[in-house]
NUMARFI-300949 format. One record per residue (C-alpha): residue number from 1; residue in one letter; x, y, z. Coordinates in steps of 0.5 Angstrom, whole numbers, plus 500, padded with zeros to 3 digits. Example, Ala and Ser with C-alpha at 12.3 -4.5 7.8 and 13.67 -1.06 7.14 Angstrom:
! residues 2
{pos=1 | code=A | x=525 | y=491 | z=516};
{pos=2 | code=S | x=527 | y=498 | z=514};
! end
This chain:
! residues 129
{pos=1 | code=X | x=112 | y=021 | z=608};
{pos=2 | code=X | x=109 | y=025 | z=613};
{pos=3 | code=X | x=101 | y=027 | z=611};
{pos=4 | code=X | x=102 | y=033 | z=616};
{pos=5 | code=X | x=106 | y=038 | z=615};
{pos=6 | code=X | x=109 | y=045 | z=619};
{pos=7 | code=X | x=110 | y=050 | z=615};
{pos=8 | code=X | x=114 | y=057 | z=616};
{pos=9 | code=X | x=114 | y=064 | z=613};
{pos=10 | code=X | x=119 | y=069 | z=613};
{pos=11 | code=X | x=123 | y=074 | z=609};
{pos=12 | code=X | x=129 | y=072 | z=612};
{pos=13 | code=X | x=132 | y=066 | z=608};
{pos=14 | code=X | x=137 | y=065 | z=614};
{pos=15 | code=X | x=131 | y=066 | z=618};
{pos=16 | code=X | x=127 | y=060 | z=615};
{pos=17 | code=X | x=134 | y=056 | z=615};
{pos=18 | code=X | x=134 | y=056 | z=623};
{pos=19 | code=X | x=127 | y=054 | z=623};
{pos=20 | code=X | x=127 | y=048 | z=619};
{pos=21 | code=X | x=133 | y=045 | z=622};
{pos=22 | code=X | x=131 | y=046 | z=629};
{pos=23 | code=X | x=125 | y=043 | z=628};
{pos=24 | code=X | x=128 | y=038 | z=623};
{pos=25 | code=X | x=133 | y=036 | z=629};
{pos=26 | code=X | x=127 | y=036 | z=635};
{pos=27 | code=X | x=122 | y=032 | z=631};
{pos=28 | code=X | x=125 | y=029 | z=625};
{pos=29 | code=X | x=121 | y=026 | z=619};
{pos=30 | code=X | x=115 | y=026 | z=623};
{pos=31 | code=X | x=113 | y=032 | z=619};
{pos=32 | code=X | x=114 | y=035 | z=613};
{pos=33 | code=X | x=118 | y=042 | z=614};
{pos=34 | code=X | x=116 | y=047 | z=609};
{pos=35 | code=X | x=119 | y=055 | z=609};
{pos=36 | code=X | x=116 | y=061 | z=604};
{pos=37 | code=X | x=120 | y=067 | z=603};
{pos=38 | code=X | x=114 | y=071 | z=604};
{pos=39 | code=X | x=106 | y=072 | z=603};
{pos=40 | code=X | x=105 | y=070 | z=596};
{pos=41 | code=X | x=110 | y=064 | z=596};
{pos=42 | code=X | x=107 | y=061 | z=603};
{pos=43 | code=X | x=099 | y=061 | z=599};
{pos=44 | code=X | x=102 | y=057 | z=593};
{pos=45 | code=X | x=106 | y=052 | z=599};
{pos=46 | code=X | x=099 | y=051 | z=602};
{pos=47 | code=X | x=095 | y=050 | z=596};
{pos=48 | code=X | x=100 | y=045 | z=594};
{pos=49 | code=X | x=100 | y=042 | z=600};
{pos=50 | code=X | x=092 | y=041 | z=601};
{pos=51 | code=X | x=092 | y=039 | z=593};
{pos=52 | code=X | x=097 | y=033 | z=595};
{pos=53 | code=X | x=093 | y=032 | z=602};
{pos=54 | code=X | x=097 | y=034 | z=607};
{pos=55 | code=X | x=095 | y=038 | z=612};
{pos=56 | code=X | x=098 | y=044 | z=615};
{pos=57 | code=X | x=098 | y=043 | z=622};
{pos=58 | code=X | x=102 | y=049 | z=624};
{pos=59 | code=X | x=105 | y=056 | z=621};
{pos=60 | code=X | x=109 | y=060 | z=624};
{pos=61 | code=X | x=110 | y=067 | z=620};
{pos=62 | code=X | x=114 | y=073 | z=621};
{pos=63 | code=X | x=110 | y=080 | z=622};
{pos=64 | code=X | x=114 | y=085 | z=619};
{pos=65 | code=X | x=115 | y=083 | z=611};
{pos=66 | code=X | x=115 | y=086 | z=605};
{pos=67 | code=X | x=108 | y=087 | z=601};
{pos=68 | code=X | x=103 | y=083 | z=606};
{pos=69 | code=X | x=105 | y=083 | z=614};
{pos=70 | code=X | x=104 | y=077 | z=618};
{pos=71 | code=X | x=098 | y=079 | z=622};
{pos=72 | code=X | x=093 | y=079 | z=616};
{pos=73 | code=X | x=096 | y=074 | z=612};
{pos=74 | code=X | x=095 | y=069 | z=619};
{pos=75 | code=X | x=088 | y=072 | z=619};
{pos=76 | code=X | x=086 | y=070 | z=612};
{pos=77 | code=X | x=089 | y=063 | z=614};
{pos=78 | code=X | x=085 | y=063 | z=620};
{pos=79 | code=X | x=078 | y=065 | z=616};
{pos=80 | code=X | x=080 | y=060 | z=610};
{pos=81 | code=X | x=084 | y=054 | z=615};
{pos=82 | code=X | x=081 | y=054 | z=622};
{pos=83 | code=X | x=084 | y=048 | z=624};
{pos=84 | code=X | x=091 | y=050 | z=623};
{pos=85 | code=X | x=094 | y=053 | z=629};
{pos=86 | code=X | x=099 | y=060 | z=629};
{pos=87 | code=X | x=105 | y=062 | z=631};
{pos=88 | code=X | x=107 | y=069 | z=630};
{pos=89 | code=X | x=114 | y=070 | z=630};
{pos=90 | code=X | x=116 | y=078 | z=631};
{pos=91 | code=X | x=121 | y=082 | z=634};
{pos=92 | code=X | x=117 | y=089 | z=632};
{pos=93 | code=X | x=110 | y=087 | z=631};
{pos=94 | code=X | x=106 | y=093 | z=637};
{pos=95 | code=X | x=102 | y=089 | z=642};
{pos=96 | code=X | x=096 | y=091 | z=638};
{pos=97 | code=X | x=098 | y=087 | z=632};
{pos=98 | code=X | x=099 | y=081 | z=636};
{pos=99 | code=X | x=092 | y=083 | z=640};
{pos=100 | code=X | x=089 | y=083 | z=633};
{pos=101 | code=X | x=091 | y=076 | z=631};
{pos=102 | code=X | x=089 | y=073 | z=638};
{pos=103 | code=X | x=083 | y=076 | z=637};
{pos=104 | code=X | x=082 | y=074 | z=629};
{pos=105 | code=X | x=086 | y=068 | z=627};
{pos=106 | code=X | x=086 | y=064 | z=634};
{pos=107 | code=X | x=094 | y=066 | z=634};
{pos=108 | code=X | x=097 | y=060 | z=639};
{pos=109 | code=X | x=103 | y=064 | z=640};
{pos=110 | code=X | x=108 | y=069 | z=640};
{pos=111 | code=X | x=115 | y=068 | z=639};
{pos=112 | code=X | x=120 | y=074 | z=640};
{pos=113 | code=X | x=126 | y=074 | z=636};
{pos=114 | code=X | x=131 | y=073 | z=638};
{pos=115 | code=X | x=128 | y=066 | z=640};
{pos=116 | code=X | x=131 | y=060 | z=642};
{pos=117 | code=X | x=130 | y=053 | z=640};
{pos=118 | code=X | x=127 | y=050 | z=646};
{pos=119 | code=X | x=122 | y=056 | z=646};
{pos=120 | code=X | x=120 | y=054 | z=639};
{pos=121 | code=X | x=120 | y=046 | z=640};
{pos=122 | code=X | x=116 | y=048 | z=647};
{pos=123 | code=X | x=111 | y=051 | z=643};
{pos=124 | code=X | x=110 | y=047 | z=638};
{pos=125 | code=X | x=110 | y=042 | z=643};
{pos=126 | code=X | x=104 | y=044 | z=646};
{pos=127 | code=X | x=100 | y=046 | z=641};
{pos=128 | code=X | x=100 | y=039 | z=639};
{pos=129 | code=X | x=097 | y=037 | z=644};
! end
């Protein structure tokens, strides 16, 4: 088993679906793959996986979610875990969202939806490098 994980974070289950098999099929059983339907689901998937001493090396995070958006939860990330890299996944978030999230959580990427699987494993490619 991996002690490295990615973890993915929208309010869609299809969403989150497609994420977790694209990056199953191009990486394999290199990493855990884990999904959060929102927020408050996404602290505790962290929390759970720091406990058992797996490090999150990536989230990507929708922007327009129900409660809390992306932007500020990728900033309380950044300030609590500045060592894992971000990616904002979006197809409404303004240019000053993104900006701020550039600016206050390190955001690697921007991904636009509808994205496709090469733009998603391109990115995280190089991030892992």
């Amino acid at each position: 088993m991996s002690n490295a994980a990615i973890l993915c974070v929208d309010d869609e289950v299809m969403i989150l679906e497609s994420l977790k098999e694209q990056l199953q099929r191009r990486f394999g059983d290199r990493y855990l793959y884990e999904v959060a339907e929102g927020v408050n689901e996404a602290w505790e998937v962290i929390e759970e996986l720091y406990d058992h001493g797996i490090r999150i090396l990536i989230i990507v995070s929708d922007w327009l979610m129900p409660g809390v958006k992306g932007d500020e939860f990728l900033i309380a990330v950044h300030q609590q875990y500045p060592e894992t890299i971000t990616v904002m996944l979006t197809g409404q978030a303004d240019e000053t969202a993104v900006d701020r999230v550039r600016k206050q959580a390190n955001l690697y990427a921007c991904l636009r939806k509808p994205w496709t699987e090469e733009e998603l494993v391109q990115i995280i490619m190089d991030a892992l490098r």
